[in-house]
N, C-alpha and C positions, 0 to 999 in steps of 0.2 A: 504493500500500500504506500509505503513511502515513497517507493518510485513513481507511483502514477499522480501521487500529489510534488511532485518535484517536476514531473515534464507539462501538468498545469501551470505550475508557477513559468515555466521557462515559457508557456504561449501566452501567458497574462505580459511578460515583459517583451515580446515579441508587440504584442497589439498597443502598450503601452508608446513604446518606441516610435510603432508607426504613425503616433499622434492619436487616441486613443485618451479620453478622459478618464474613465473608468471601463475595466473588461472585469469577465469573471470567466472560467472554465468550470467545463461538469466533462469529469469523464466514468465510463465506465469499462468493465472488462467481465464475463461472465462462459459460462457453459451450460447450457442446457441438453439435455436429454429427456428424450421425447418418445411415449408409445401409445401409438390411439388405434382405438378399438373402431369396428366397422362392420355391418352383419352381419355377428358371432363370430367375427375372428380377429385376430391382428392385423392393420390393414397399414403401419410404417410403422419404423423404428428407426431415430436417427438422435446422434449428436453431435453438437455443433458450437464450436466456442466463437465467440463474439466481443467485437469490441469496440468504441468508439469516442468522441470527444466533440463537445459542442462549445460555442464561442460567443459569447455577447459579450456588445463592447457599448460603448457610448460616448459621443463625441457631439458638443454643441447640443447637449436635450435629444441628438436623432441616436435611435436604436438601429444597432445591425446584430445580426446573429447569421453563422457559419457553423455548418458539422460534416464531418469526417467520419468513415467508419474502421479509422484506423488511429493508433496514437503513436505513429512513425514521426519523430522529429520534423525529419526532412520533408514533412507537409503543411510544418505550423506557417511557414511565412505567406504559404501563398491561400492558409485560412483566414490568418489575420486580415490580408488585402481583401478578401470576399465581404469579410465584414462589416469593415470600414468603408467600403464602397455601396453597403445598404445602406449602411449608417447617413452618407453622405446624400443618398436620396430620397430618403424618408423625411417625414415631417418631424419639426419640432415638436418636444411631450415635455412641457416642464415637471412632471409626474416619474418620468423616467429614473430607474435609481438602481444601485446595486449595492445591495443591502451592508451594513456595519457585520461584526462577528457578534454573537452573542454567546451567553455560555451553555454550554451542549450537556445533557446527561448521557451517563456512562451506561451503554446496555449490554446486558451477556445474554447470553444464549441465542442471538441471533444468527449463528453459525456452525454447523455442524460438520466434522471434515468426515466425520462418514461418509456424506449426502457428496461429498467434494469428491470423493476415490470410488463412490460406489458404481460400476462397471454398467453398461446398459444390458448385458445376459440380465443381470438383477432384474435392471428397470421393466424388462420387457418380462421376467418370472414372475413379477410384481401384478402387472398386467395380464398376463394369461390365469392369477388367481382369479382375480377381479371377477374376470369373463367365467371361470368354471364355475364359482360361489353365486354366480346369480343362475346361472343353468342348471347348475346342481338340484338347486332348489325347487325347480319345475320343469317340465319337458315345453310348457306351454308360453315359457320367458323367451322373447328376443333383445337381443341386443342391439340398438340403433346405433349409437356410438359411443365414445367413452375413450379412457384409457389415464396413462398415470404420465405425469410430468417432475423433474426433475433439475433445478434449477437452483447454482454455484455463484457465487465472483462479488465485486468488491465495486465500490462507487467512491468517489474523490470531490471534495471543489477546492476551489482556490482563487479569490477575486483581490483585488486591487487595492481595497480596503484591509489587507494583513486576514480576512477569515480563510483559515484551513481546516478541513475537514475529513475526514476517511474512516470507511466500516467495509466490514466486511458481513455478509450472508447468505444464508442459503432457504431452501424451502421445498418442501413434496409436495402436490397435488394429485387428489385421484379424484375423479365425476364417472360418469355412468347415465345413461338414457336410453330410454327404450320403452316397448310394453311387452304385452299378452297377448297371444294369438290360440284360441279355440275354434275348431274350424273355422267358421265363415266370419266367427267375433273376435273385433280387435279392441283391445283394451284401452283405456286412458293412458297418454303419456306420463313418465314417470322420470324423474332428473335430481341426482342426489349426488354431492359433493363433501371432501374431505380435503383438509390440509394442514400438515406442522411443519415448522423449520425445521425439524430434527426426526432421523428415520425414524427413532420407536415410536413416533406420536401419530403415526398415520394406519388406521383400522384398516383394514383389504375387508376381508370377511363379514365384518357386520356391515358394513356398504352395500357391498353386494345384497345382504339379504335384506335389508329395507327396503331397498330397491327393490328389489323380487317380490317379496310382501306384498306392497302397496299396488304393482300392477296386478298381480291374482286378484287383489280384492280391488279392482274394479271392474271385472269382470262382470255382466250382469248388467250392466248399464241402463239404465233407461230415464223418459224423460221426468219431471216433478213437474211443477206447474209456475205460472205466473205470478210475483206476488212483490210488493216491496218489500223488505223486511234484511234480517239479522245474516252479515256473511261471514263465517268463521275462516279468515285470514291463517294460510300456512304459515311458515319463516318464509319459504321458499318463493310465495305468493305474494307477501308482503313484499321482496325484493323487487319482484315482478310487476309490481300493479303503484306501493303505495311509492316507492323511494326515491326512484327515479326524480317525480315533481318536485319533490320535497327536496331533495339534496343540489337541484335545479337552481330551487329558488333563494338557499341561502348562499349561493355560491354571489361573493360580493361583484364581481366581473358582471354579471346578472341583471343585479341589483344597480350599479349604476349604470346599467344600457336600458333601464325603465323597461326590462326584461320579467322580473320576478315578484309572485304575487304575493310575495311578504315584504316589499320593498317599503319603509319608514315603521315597519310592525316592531323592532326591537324593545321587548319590555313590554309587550299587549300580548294579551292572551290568545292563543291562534291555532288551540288544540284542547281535548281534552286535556283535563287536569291529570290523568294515570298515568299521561303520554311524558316521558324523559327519555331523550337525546343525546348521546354522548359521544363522541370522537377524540378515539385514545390513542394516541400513535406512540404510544410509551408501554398499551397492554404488554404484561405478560404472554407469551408466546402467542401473540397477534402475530398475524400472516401479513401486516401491511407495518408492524411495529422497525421503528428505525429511529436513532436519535436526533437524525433531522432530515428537513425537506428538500425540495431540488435544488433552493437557493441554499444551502447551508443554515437555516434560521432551523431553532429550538423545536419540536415536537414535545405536545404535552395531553396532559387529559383536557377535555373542553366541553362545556356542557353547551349545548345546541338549542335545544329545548328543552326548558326544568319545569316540571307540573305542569304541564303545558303554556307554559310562558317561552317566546321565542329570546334566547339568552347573545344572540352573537348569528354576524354571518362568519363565514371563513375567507380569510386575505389570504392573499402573499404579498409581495413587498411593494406591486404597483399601486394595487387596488388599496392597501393600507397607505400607503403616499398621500394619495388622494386626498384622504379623509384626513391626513395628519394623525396617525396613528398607527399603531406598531402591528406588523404580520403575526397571524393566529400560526405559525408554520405550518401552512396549506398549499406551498406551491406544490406543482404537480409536475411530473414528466419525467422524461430521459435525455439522453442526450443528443438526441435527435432534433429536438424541438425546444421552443424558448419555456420560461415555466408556465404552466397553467395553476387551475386549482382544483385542487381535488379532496372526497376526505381520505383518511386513513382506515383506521379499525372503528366503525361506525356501530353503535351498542344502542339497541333498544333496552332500557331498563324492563329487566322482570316486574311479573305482578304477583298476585299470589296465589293465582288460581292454576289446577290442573288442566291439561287440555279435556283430560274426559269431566272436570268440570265446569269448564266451557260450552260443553257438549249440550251436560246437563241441565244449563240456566237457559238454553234455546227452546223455546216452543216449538217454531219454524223456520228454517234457515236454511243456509248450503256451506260447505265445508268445499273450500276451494284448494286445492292441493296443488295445483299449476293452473297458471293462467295466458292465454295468448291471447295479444291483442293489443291496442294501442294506449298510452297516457299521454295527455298533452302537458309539456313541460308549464310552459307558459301561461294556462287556463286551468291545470289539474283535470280537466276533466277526460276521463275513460270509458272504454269498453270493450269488451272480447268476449271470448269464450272460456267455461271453464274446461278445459281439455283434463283436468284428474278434477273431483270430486264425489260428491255425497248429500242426499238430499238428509238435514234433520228434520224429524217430526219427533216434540212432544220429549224433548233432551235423550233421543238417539239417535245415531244413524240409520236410518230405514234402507237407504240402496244409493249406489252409485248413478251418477247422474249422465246424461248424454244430448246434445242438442240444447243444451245451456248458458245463457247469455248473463253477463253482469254489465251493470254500468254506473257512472255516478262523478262525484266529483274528490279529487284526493287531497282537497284542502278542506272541506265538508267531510269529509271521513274521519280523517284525525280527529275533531271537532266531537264526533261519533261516537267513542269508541269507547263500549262498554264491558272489557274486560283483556285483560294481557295475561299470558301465561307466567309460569315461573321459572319456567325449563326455558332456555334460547339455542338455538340451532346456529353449528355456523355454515354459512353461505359466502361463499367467496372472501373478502374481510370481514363482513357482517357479523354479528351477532345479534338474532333475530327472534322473538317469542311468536306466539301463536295470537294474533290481536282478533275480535271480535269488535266490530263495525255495525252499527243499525245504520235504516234507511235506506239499501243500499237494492238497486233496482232490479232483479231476476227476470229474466226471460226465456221459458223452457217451453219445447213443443217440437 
């Protein structure tokens, strides 16, 4: 790591030199190993190291940025000149900035040199569990796609202002998609994921069978009827339908493009009260955990929404300029591109209900286990179908549902929501509970 923050500093003095107010470098270096699954079989397996270096500079207020997918010396001069010569044709941004250092906390465990030497024979034995543990389980299981990933290497910055920065990490991923096929009956789709930074933290086996579980039992499908009423939100579902809007809208880039429908709401109530929010990019073995962001700025826990009070949008260092005030550490990106914003490890707060207590507080409702279909970032409002669920009647499941419409609005739903689980699922970085929603519009037939 020292090296790669040593040939930053040598392109920050490069861009400096060529006149150059302020530059910053982001580099990074990685390996991944890669095996995905594909109609019941293994359909590639490859590894491939990777590497590259990006370059913002700033001269007179105009922004340039340049990137390479290489960190060969003998390519910074003629990066710096690509930059500078954006720089020189872009518009004045008295907003433009490239952040001070601030002080970083120290993280372990985001590196595992197992996951760094483990061979892809592994990665790909890894993956042919996956696929036998959801077969095993039924003759009547397919497998649409899936498979495990595998991902090494170390990120750097080093800008103009003295901040340095270097970590190194690693991470497993395993997903899995698919249904159930009964002669001429094909079952709800079905989409379950896992992941740790460190090999013993990643399940194969109980993946597989949740997955397999959940499409046998929706076998049977049939339609429930029309009605408004109670939709019992998955984790999975919840990513799908509610998150999108909502992570849309406090993103501050959004927010001052008179983009976002919580724009001036800071400090007003703009959700149920059970609803809390949080983005931790400091969790413990969080999948998106790092102790800092693209610009080199702090990562910390940040509350988003408290009681359902909206607590903070999320900056990085332009959109905090702006406002004269200091970056949430929410840039976003690689080194491919300038920073954006993004969250980290996003935590719905538990409630304190079981799901089959959830279950049981419904008269009538639909349990939506996947959903496809669209959210409008901008309006919150949605609709699709539910491709997995389950019609309730009377606080149980009566039958799987099929030819099922939802719809509604996902700024009105938070608003909604009468009941969160206490168990959270995780989904990608998410950490997600089972939320229950009224009002919410069903269309079956």
């Amino acid at each position: 790591m020292a090296e790669l923050v040593d040939r930053l500093e040598e392109l920050v003095r490069c861009a400096l030199a060529k006149g150059a107010d302020q530059a910053e470098a982001f580099g990074q270096g990685f390996e991944d190993r890669e095996v995905w699954l594909e109609s019941n079989r293994i359909k590639t397996a490859k590894s491939h190291p990777g590497e590259g270096i990006g370059l913002r500079v700033i001269r007179n207020k105009r922004l340039g940025f340049a990137s390479d997918n290489n960190l060969d010396e003998a390519n910074f001069e003629e990066l710096c000149t690509k930059a500078l010569a954006l720089a020189s044709a872009n518009l004045t941004d008295k907003f433009q900035i490239i952040p001070e250092p601030r002080k970083l906390s120290a993280l372990k465990g985001l590196y595992d040199p197992r996951l760094a030497k483990l061979p892809l024979k592994e990665v790909i034995a890894m993956a042919k569990r996956l696929l036998k543990a959801a077969k095993d389980y039924d003759r009547r299981v397919t497998v649409d796609s899936g498979g495990v990933f595998v991902n090494t290497g170390e990120k750097a910055i080093f800008n103009s202002n003295g901040l340095a920065a270097s970590e190194q990490g690693s991470s497993i991923t395993e997903m899995i998609m698919g249904m159930a096929r009964d002669r001429n009956e094909v079952s709800s789709f079905d989409f379950q994921f896992d992941g740790s930074l460190r090999l013993t933290g990643i399940k194969i086996e109980p993946l597989a069978r949740r997955f397999a579980q959940n499409v046998i039992r929706s076998l049977g499908a049939k339609p429930a009827r029309s009605f408004t009423g109670t939709v019992l939100f998955s984790p999975h579902a919840v990513a799908e339908t509610l998150l999108f809007p909502v992570t849309f809208a406090i993103n501050a880039n959004n927010v001052q493009k008179g983009m976002s429908k919580l724009a001036g709401k800071t400090g007003k109530m703009i959700a149920s009260t059970k609803l809390t929010i949080v983005d931790d990019g400091l969790l413990k073995d969080g999948i998106a955990s790092s102790a800092f962001d693209r610009e080199g700025q702090p990562h910390r826990k940040l509350s988003i929404i408290k009681n359902g009070k909206l607590a903070t949008y999320l900056y990085n260092s332009y959109t905090a300029n702006r406002e004269g005030r200091a970056s949430t550490g929410h840039a976003s990106g690689g080194y491919r591109s300038l920073p954006g914003i993004g969250t980290t490890n996003l935590v719905i707060s538990p409630g304190e209900a079981t799901k089959a207590q959830l279950i049981r507080d419904i008269k009538e409702g639909i349990l939506v286990t996947r959903f496809s279909g669209n959210a409008n970032p901008i309006s919150g409002d949605f609709s699709g179908t539910v491709k997995g669920g389950f019609y309730i009647k009377n606080g149980k499941l009566s039958h799987p549902v099929t030819n099922t419409m939802i719809a509604g609005n996902v700024f009105d739903a938070i608003g909604n929501i009468s009941g969160i689980s206490k168990k959270l699922t995780k989904v990608y970085s998410y950490l997600l509970p089972y939320l229950a929603v009224e009002g919410i519009s069903i269309t079956s037939g």
